[in-house]
C-alpha positions as CSV (number, residue, x, y, z in Angstrom):
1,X,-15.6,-61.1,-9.1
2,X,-14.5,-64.0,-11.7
3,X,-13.8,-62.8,-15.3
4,X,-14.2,-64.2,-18.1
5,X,-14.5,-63.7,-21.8
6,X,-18.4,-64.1,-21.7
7,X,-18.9,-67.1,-23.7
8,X,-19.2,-71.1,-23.2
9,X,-16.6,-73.7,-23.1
10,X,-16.6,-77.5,-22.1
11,X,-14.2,-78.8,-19.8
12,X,-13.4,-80.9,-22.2
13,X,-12.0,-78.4,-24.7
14,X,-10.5,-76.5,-21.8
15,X,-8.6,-79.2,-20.5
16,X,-6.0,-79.9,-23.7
17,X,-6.0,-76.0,-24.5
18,X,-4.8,-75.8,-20.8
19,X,-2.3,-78.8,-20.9
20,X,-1.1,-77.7,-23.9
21,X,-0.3,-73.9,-22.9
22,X,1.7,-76.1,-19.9
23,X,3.1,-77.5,-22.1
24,X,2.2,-81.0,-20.3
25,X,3.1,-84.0,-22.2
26,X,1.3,-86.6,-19.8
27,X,-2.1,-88.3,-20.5
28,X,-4.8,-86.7,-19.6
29,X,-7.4,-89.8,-18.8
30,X,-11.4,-89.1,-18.0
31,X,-12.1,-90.9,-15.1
32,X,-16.3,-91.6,-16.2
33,X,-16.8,-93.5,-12.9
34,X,-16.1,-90.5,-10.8
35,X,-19.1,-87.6,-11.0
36,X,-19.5,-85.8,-13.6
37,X,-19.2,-82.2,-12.2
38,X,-19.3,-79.2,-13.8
39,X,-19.2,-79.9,-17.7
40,X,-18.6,-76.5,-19.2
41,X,-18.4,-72.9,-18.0
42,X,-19.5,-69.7,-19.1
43,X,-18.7,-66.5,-17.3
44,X,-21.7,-63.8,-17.2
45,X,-19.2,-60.5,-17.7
46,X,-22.2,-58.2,-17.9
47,X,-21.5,-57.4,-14.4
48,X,-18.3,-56.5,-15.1
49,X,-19.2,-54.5,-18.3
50,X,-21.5,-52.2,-16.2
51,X,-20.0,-51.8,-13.0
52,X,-16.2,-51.4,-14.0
53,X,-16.7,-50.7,-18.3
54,X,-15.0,-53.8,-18.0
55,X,-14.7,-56.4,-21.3
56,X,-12.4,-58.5,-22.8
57,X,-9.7,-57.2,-24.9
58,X,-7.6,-60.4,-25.6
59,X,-9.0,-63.4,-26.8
60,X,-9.5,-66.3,-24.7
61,X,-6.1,-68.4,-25.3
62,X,-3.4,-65.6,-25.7
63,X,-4.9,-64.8,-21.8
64,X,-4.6,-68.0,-20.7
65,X,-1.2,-68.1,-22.8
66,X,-0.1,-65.1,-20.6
67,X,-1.6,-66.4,-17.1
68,X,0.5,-69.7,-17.5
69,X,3.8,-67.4,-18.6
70,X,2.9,-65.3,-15.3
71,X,2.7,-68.3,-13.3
72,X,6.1,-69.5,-14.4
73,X,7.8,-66.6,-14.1
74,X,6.7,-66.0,-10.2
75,X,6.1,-69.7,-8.9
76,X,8.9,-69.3,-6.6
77,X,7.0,-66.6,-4.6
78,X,3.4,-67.7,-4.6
79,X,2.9,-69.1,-1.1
């Protein structure tokens, strides 16, 4: 089951808030020859609200914040 904090965002907000949490000092460049794909998302977590009593209790960017810090601490062991 995905989870999410229930409401929309466009890849292209995600995208900096992402780079910038990763502190990733590149370009990021659109590419508007390629497809455009998915251009926002928006996790449903009703599911998770009535089969777990599941919701979000951090906002969006301090979870994001703490899944990059995660990442970095245990890259050496993710396969």
């Amino acid at each position: 089951m995905n989870l999410g904090a229930g409401f929309e965002i466009t890849i292209r907000d995600l995208v900096p808030l992402v780079a910038r949490l990763c502190r990733f000092e590149g370009e990021i460049a659109w590419d508007p020859s390629k497809p455009d794909g998915q251009p926002r998302r928006m996790l449903d977590t009703s599911k998770a609200l009535r089969e777990f009593g599941w919701k979000a209790r951090i906002p969006f960017e301090e979870g994001l914040r703490e899944t990059v810090a995660w990442f970095e601490e245990n890259r050496g062991t993710i396969p």
